[in-house]
C-alpha positions as CSV (number, residue, x, y, z in Angstrom):
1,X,-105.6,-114.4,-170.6
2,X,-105.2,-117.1,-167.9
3,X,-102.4,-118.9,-166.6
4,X,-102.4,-121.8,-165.0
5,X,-100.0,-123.9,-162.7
6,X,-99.4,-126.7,-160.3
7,X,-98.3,-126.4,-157.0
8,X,-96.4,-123.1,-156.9
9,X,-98.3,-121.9,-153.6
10,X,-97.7,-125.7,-152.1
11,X,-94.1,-125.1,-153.1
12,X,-93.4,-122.0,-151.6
13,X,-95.2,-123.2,-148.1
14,X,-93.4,-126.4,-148.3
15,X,-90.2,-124.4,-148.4
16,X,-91.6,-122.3,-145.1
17,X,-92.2,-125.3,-143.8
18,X,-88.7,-126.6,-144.4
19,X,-87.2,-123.3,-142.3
20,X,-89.4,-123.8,-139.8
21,X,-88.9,-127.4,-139.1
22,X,-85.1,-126.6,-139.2
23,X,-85.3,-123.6,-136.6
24,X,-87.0,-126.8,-134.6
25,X,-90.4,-125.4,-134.9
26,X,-93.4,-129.0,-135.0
27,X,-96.2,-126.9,-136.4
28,X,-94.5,-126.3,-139.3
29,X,-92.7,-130.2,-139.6
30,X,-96.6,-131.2,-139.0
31,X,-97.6,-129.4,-142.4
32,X,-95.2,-130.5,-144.2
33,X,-95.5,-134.1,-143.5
34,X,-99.4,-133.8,-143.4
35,X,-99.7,-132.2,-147.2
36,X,-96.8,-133.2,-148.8
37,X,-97.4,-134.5,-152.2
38,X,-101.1,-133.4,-152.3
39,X,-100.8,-130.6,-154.9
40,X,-103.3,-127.7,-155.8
41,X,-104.3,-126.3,-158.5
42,X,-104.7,-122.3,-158.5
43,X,-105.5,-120.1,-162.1
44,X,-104.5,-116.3,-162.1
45,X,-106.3,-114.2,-164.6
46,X,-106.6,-110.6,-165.2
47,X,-110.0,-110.3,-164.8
48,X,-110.6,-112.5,-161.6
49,X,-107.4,-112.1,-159.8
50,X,-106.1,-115.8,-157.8
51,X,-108.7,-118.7,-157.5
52,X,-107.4,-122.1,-155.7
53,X,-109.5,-125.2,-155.5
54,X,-111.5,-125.0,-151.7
55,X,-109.6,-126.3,-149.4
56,X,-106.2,-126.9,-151.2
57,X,-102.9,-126.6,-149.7
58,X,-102.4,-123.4,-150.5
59,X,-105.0,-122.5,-148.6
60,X,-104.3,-123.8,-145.6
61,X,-100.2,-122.8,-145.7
62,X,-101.4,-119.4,-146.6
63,X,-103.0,-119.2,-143.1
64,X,-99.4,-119.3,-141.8
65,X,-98.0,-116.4,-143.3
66,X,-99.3,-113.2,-141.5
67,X,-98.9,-110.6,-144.1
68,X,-101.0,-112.9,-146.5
69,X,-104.0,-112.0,-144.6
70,X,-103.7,-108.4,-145.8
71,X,-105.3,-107.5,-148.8
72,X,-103.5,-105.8,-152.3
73,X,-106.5,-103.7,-153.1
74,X,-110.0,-104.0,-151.6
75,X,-111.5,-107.5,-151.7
76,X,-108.3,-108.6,-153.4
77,X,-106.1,-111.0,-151.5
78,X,-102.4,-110.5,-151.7
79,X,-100.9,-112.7,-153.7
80,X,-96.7,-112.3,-153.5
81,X,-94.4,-113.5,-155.8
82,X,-91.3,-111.5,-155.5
83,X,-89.9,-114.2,-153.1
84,X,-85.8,-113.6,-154.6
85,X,-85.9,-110.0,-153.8
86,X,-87.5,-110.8,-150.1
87,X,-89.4,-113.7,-149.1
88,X,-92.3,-113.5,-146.8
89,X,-92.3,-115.6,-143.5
90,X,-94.8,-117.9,-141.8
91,X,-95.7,-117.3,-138.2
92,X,-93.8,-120.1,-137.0
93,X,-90.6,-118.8,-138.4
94,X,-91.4,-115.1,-136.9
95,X,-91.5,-116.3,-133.8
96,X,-88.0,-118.4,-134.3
97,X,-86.9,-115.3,-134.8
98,X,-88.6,-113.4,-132.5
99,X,-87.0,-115.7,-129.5
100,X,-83.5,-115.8,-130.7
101,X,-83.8,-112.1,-130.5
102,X,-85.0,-112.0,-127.3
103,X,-82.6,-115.4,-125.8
104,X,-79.6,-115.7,-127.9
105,X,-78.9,-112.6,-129.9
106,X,-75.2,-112.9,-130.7
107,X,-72.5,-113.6,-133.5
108,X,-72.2,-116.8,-134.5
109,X,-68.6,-118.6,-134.8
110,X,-67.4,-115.1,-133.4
111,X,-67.3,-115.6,-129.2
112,X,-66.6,-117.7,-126.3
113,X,-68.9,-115.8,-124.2
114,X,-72.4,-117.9,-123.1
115,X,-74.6,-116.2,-125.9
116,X,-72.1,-116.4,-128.5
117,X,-72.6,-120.2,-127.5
118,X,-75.8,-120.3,-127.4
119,X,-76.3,-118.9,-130.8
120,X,-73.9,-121.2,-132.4
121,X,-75.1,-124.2,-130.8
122,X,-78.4,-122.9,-132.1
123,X,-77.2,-122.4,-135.6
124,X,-75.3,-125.4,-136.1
125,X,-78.3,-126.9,-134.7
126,X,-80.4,-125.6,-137.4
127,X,-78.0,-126.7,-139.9
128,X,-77.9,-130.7,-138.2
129,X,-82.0,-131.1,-138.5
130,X,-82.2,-129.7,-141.8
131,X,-79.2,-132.2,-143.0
132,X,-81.3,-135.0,-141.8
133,X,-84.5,-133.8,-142.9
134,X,-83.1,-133.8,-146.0
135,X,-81.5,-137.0,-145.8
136,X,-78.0,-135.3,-147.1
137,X,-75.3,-137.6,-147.9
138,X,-72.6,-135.6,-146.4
139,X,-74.2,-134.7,-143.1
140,X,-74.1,-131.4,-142.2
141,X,-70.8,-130.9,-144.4
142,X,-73.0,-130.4,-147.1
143,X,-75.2,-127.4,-145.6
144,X,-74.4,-124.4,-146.5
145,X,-76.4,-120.9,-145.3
146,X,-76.1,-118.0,-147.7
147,X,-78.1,-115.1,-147.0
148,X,-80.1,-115.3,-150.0
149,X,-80.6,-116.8,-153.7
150,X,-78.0,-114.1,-155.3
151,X,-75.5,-115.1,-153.2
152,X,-76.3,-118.6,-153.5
153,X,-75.8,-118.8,-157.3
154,X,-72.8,-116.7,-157.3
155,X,-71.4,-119.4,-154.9
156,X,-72.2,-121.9,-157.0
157,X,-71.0,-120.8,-160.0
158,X,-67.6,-119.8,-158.3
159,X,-66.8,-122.9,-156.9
160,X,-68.9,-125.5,-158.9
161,X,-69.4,-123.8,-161.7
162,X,-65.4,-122.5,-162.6
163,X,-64.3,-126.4,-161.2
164,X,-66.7,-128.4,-163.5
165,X,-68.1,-125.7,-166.4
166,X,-65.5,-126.8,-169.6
167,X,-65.6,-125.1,-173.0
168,X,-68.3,-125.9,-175.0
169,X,-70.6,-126.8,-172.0
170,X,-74.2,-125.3,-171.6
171,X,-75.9,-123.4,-168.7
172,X,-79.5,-123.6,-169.7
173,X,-82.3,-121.0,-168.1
174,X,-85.1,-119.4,-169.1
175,X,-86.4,-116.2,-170.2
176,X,-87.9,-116.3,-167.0
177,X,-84.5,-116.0,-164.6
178,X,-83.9,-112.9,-162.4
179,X,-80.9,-111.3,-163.1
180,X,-79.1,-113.1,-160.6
181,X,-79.0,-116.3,-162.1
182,X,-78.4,-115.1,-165.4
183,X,-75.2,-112.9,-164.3
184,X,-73.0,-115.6,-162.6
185,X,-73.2,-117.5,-165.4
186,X,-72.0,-115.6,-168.6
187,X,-69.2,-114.4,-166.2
188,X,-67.9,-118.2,-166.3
């Protein structure tokens, strides 16, 4: 049995590509402005494992994530779609990371010493060039880092959710939802 969909891998790269432009990174803003919108097509069956149209996006933004190179099982490539439990990151972002640790590794919003500076002018960086790449209203009031998509929701619902949910009102996911975002929600 085959399933087919739209864009997921495109998706998930565009999102990479959306860190990596915020951590300031123009190989990754370059992607993203040179595919976006063109969409691929990829099926995922049993019996012949993932097939993408030659030459679609989610070819080339697979070329930026190392671990994508490796293989599942011989001849198979990995394909990875546990992205809420831990998401895999593109080479650009890796080596974002790999300078702060090496040039700014401090706590951010917790010093006045020069690297405690450095990382929060670094952070709150971040934060300004992804408000604008997204064209946010608010500015960077409207920017908020969580350190992942559980904590997200539960923010969400806690603040949003208890402030605007009345009785009688309707959260509506799928049977597809992790845990996570079904959780938050019944506890309303």
């Amino acid at each position: 049995r085959s399933t087919t969909w739209a864009g997921v891998s495109a998706l998930i790269g565009l999102c990479s590509a959306l860190l990596g432009y915020a951590l300031g990174r123009t190989r990754a803003s370059r992607k993203l402005h040179d595919h976006a919108g063109r969409w691929s097509l990829a099926t995922v069956s049993a019996e012949q494992g993932v097939q993408h149209q030659q030459g679609s996006l989610a070819d080339k933004v697979r070329d930026d994530f190392p671990l994508l190179k490796e293989e599942a099982y011989p001849s198979t490539p990995l394909v990875y779609f546990d992205s809420a439990a831990t998401s895999q990151k593109p080479q650009v972002v890796i080596d974002a990371m790999d300078n702060y640790y090496r040039t700014q590794n401090s706590n951010v919003h917790r010093g006045v010493h020069a690297m405690a500076a450095k990382a929060t002018d670094a952070y709150e960086g971040a934060r300004a060039k992804l408000a604008a790449f997204i064209k946010a209203p608010g500015g960077v009031s409207e920017i908020v880092f969580t350190r992942g998509a559980t904590e997200a929701i539960n923010l969400v619902a806690q603040t949003w959710g208890l402030q605007e949910m009345k009785e009688g009102d309707e959260i509506i996911v799928s049977v597809m939802e992790h845990h996570a975002n079904l959780v938050p929600w019944q506890m309303l």
